[in-house]
C-alpha positions, -999 to +999 in steps of 0.1 A: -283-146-172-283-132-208-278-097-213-296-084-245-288-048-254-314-029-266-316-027-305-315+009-303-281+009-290-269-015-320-285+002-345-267+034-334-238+015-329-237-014-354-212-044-352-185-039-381-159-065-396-131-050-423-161-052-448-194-060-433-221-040-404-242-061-389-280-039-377-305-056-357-328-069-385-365-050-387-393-037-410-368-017-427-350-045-439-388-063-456-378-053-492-341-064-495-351-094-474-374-111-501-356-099-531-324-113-512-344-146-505-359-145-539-327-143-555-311-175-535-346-193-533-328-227-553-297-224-530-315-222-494-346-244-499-326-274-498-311-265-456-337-239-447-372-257-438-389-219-439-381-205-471-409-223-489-429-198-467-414-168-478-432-167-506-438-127-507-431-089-495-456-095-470-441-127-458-407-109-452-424-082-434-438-104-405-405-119-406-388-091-403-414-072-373-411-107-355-373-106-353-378-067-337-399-085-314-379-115-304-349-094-293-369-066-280-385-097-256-352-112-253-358-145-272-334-142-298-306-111-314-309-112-359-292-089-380-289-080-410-256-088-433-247-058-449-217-048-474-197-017-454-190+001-490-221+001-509-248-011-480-258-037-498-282-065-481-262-093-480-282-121-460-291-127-425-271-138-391-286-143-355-283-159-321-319-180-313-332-200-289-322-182-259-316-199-229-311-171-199-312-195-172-283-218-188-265-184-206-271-207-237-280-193-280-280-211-308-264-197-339-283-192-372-274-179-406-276-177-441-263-156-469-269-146-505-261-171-532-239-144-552-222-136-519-205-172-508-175-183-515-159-150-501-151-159-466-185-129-454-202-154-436-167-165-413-167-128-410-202-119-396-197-153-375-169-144-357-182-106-351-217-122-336-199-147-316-176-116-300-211-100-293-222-134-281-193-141-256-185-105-246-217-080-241-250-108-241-226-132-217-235-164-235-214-195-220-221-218-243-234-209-283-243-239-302-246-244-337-262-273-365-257-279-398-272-306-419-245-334-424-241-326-463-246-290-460-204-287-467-206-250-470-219-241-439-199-270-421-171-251-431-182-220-419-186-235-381-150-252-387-135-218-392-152-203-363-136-232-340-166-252-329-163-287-314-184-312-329-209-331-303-226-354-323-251-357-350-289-354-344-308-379-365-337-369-388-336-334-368-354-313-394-376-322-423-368-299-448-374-296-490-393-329-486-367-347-466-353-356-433-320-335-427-292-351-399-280-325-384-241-323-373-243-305-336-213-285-326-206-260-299-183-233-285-183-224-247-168-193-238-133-202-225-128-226-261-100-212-275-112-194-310-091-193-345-086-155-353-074-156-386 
């Protein structure tokens, strides 16, 4: 079975990388959410079927209270990206869908348009996929990506997931159908730590 640890424990004690801390993401986070999702709207519409929905403060808020109550309830673990230094809201990373029965998350993320390009979202990735593997006792995390979504394809390439296939038409997103490339990463896969 899945072992979710309370959020009060990880917002006392936060995951940190060399430049990131990842909290568990809540109503505190509503504000830099939609500005953060404002900011990016051009670059996430086209791979992110719900950000058409954002579409203000309040919007983030339910977001945001909904994700308290998805890992308070056990159904899925989000956290907020944020910069170590200046604390600066960076975008969002989570494990969804869980699957206690079958010790089985999916892997979810997105970050900042002004923040790609610098290697954060490899970072976060491999810090929730420690957190994945070691205290919520996942065996298997899996992870999509639409097929001409390069930047995030090469996010799950660093993080050392297998490819398992591609899902056809698996999301309808932005006015289209998306194909999704499926990969996954069991717990004994050996992972790339550098």
């Amino acid at each position: 079975m899945l072992a979710v640890p309370p959020r009060s424990e990880i917002r006392a004690r936060p995951l940190e990388t060399a430049r990131l801390q990842l909290h568990p993401l809540d109503a505190t986070d509503t504000r830099d959410l939609w500005t953060s999702v404002e900011a990016s709207r051009a670059h996430l519409e086209p791979w992110l079927p719900w950000v058409p929905f954002n579409i203000d403060l309040d919007a983030s808020g339910r977001y945001a209270e909904a994700s308290a109550s998805d890992w308070d309830a056990a159904r899925a673990c989000r956290f907020s990206i944020r910069e170590k230094q200046s604390r600066r809201f960076l975008g969002v990373i989570g494990l969804e869908a869980f699957a206690h029965l079958h010790e089985s998350v999916e892997l979810g993320y997105w970050l900042r348009h002004d923040c790609t390009g610098k290697g954060l979202m490899t970072e976060a990735g491999r810090a929730v996929l420690d957190w994945a593997f070691g205290p919520v006792n996942a065996h298997r995390v899996r992870v999509a990506a639409a097929t001409d979504n390069h930047a995030s394809l090469s996010v799950i390439g660093r993080l050392g997931f297998r490819f398992e296939g591609i899902a056809r038409q698996a999301e309808r997103c932005n006015g289209r159908w998306l194909d999704h490339a499926v990969f996954a990463l069991l717990v004994a896969d050996p992972r790339p730590t550098g």
